[in-house]
C-alpha positions in Angstrom: -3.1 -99.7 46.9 -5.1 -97.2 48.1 -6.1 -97.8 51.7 -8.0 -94.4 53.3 -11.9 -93.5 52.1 -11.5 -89.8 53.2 -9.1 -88.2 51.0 -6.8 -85.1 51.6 -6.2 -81.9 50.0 -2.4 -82.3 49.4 -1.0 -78.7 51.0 0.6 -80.8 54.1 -1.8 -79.0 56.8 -4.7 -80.1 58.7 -6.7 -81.0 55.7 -3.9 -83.6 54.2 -3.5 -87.1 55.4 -0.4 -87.7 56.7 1.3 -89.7 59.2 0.9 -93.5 58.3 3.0 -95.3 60.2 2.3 -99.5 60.5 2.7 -101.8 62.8 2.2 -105.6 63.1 0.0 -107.2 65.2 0.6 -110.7 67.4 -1.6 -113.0 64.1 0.2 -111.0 61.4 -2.7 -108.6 61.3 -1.5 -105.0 59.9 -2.7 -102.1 61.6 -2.0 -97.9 60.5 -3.4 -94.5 61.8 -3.1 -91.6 60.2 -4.3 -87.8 60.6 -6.3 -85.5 58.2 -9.8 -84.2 57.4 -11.5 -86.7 60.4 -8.2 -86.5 63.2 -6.9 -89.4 63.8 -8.5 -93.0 62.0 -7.4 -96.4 62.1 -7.7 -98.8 58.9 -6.3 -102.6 59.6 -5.8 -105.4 57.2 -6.5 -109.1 58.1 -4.9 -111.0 55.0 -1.5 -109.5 54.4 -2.5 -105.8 52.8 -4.9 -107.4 50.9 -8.0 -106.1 51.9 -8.8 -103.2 54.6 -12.0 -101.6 56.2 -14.7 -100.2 54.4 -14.6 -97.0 56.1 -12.1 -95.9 58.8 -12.3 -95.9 62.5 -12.6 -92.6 64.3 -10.0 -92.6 67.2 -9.5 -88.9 67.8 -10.9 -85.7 66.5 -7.7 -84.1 67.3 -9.6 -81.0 67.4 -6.8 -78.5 66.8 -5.5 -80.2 63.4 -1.9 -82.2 63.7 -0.4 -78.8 61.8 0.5 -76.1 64.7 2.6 -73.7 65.7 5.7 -73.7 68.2 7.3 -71.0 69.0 11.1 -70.7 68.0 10.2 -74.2 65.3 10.4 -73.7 61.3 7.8 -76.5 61.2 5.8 -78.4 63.6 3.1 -81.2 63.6 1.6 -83.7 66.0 1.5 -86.6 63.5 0.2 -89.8 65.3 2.8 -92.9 65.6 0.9 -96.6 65.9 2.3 -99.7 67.4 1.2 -102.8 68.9 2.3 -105.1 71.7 3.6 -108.4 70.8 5.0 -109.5 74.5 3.6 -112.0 76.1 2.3 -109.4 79.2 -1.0 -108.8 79.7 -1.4 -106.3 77.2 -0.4 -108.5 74.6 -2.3 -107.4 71.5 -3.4 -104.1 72.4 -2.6 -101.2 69.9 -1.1 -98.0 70.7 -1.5 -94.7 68.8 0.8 -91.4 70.4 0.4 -88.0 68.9 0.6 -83.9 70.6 -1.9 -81.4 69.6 -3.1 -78.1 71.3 -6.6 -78.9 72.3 -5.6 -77.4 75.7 -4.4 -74.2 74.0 -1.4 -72.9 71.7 1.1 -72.3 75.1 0.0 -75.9 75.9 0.9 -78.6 73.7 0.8 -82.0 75.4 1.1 -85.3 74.4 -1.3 -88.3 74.4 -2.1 -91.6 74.0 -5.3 -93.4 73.2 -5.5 -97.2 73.1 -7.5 -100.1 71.5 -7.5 -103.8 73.0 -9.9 -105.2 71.0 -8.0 -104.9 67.6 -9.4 -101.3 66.9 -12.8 -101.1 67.0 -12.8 -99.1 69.9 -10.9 -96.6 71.6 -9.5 -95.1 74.6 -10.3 -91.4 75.9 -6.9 -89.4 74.7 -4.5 -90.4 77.6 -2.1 -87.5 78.6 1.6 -88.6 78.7 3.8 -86.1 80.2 3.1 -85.3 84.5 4.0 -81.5 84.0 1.5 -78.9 85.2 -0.8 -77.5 82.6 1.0 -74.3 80.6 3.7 -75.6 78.8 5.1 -76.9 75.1 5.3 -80.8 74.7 6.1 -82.0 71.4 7.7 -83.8 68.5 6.5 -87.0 70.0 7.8 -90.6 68.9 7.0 -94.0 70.8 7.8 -97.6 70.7 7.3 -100.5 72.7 9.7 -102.9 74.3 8.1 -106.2 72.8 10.6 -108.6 75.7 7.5 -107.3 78.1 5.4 -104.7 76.7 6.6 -101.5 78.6 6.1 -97.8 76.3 8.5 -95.8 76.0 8.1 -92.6 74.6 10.6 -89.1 73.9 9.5 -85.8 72.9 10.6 -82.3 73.3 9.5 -80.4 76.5 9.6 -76.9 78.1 8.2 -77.1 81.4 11.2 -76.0 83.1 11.4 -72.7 81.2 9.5 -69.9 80.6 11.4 -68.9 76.8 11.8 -71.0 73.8 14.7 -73.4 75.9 13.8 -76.6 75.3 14.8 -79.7 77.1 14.3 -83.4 75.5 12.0 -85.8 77.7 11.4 -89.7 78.2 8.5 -91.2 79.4 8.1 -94.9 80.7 4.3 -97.1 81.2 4.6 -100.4 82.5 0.9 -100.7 82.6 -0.4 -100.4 78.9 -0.7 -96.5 79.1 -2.5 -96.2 82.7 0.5 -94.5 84.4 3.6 -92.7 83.4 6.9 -91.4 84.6 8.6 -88.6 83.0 12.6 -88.1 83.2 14.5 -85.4 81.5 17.0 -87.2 79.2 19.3 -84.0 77.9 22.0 -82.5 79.9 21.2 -79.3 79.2 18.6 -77.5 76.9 19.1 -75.6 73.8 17.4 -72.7 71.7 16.1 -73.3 68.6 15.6 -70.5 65.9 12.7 -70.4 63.6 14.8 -69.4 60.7 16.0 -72.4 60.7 14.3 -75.8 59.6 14.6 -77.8 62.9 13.1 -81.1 61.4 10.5 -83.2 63.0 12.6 -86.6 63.7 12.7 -87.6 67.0 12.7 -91.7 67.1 13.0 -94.2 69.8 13.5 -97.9 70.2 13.5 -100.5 73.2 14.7 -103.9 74.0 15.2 -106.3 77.1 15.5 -102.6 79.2 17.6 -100.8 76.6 16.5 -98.1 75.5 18.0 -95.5 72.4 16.2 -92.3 71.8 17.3 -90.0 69.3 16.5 -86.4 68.6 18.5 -82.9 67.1 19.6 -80.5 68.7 20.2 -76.7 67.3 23.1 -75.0 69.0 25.2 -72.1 68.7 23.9 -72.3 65.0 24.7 -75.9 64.1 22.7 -79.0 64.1 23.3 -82.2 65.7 21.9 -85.8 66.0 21.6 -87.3 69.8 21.0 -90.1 72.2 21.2 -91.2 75.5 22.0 -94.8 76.4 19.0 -95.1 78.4 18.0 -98.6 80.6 14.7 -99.2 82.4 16.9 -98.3 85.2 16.7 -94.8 84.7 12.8 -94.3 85.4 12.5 -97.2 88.2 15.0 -95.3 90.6 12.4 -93.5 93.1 12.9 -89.4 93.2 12.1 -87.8 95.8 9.4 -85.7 96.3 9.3 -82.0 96.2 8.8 -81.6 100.1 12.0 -83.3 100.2 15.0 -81.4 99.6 17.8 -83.5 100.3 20.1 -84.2 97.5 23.1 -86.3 96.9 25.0 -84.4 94.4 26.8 -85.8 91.7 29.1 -82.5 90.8 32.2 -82.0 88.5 34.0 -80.1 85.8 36.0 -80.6 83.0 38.4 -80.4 81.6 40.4 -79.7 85.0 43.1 -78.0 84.3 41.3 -75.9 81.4 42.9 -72.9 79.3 40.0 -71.9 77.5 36.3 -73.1 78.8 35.0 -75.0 81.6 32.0 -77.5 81.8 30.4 -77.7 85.5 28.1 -81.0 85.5 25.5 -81.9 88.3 22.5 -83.6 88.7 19.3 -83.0 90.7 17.5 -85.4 92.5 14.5 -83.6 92.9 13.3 -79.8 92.2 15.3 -77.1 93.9 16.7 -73.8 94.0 20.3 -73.8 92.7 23.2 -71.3 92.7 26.5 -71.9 91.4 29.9 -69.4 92.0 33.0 -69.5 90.8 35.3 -68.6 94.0 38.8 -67.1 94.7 40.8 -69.4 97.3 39.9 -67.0 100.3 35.9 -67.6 99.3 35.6 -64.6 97.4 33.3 -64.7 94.9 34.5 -64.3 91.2 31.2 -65.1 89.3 27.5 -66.2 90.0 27.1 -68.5 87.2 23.2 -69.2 88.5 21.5 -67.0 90.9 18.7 -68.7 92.8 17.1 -70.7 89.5 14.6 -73.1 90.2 15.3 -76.7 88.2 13.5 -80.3 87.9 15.3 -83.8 88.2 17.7 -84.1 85.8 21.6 -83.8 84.9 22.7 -80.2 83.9 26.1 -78.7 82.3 26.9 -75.1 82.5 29.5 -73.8 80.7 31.9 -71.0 82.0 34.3 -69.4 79.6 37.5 -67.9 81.9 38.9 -65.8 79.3 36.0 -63.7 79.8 36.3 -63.4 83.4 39.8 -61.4 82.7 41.2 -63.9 85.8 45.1 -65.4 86.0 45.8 -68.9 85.8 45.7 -70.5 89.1 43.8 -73.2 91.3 39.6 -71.5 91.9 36.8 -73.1 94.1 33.4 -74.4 92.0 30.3 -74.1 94.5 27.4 -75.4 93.7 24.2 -74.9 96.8 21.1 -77.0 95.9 18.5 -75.5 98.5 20.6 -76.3 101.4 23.2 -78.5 100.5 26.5 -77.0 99.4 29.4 -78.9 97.9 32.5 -77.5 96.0 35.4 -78.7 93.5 38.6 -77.1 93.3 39.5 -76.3 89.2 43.0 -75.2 87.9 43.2 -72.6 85.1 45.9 -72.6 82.9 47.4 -70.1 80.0 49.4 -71.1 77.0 
């Protein structure tokens, strides 16, 4: 059964409808967006897919198309994704649509939200989910709700901490129907994608009772992987401190300790700051500056060191790790077989 009135030209661009994806509302009622020739419409269905609206409803004019560019992506689109709250909160009943585009300009994807709470008719200015300055690539959205008491959740790719094609992998929480958000960085460390390579567009997320799954791929050192972090409401209700703020309680190790081959140094930030990290001799001398004076968000990092490279013997080194003005160290033995 055909259910959209405008039709598409088929090339899978701007011109092609694309991105249907259902939900159910709190009666049964059946509710889709998808982009195309108009943006972003909304068709619903009252009786089970039976029937549907006339004509569509205009949401968004999603004025640079869903099909864009990203630098260092094969492919990339801001296809919308529709859900509806079926908690018993007070936005019971309202529907949800989450898409990117570039209306802010081609070094500025973002990602947005617009909402409906009187079953479609009408809808929401575009609501903008990540916090980031304006300048930098948001995308690859996907969002879902947790229906045990209506809170969003939503991951997408993000770049704000870099000024290349690094790219970092984002969360964002609303626990007031899409009037406020917090952002957290969910990957340990970001990765560089190559545009020879097709990347995929298949982020996903899913929420329940606080737990929360995300999934995304990564492309590194030429291979592909699937990823999640075992996220809880937790993680976004901690307070972070704010920039003027510098103090920091480091969490900082490495492993594996002792190591033959490569080393992973893992720490995470509280807050923005300046960081440098050293690999020292016993006497304080310094071997290597791993990071010289690098500017990072909150978030948990892992460098990798590799000591065969560094031409040093085996024996017991010092780690130091200086966020802004707090320095802490760990000692790591290096072995040879």
């Amino acid at each position: 059964m055909r259910i959209n009135k405008i039709s598409g030209d088929c090339i899978d661009s701007d011109n092609t409808v694309e991105g249907a994806v259902p939900a159910v509302g709190p009666n049964g009622e059946v509710y889709v967006s998808w982009a195309g020739p108009e943006g972003i419409v909304f068709d619903r269905s009252l009786d089970k897919g039976s029937t549907w609206l006339a004509d569509e409803i205009h949401v968004d004019p999603m004025p640079t198309g869903w099909d864009y560019a990203i630098p260092g992506i094969y492919r990339a689109n801001g296809l919308p994704v529709t859900t509806c709250d079926l908690s018993n909160g007070p936005n019971r009943g309202t529907i949800y649509i989450n898409w990117s585009d570039q209306r802010n300009g081609s070094d500025d994807t973002d990602i947005f939200l617009s909402k409906s709470t009187d079953g479609g008719n009408t809808w929401s200015n575009p609501i903008r989910v990540n916090d980031d300055a304006p300048g930098k690539q948001q995308f690859f959205t996907w969002m879902t709700i947790d229906q045990t008491n209506g809170y969003l959740y939503f991951v997408f790719y993000d770049r704000r901490e870099h000024d290349d094609e690094s790219t970092d992998v984002y969360m964002a929480l609303s626990k007031d129907g899409g009037q406020t958000f917090i952002n957290r960085r969910i990957s340990e460390s970001p990765f560089q994608p190559n545009a020879g390579v097709f990347f995929g567009d298949y982020t996903n997320i899913t929420a329940h009772n606080g737990i929360v799954r995300p999934i995304w791929t990564r492309f590194h050192k030429g291979k592909l992987s699937i990823w999640t972090h075992l996220a809880d409401e937790k993680d976004f209700t901690t307070s972070v401190a704010p920039e003027s703020d510098t103090s920091q309680s480091l969490s900082f190790e490495s492993y594996p300790n002792p190591s033959s081959d490569e080393v992973y140094v893992s720490y995470k930030l509280h807050t923005r700051a300046v960081v440098n990290l050293s690999l020292l001799d016993t006497k304080g001398n310094v071997i290597k500056r791993i990071i010289t004076d690098e500017k990072k968000g909150y978030g948990k990092y892992v460098e990798r060191i590799d000591p065969g490279k560094l031409n040093i013997p085996a024996g017991v080194y010092i780690l130091q790790l200086e966020v802004d003005n707090t320095v802490t160290t760990v000692k790591q033995l290096i072995v040879r077989e």
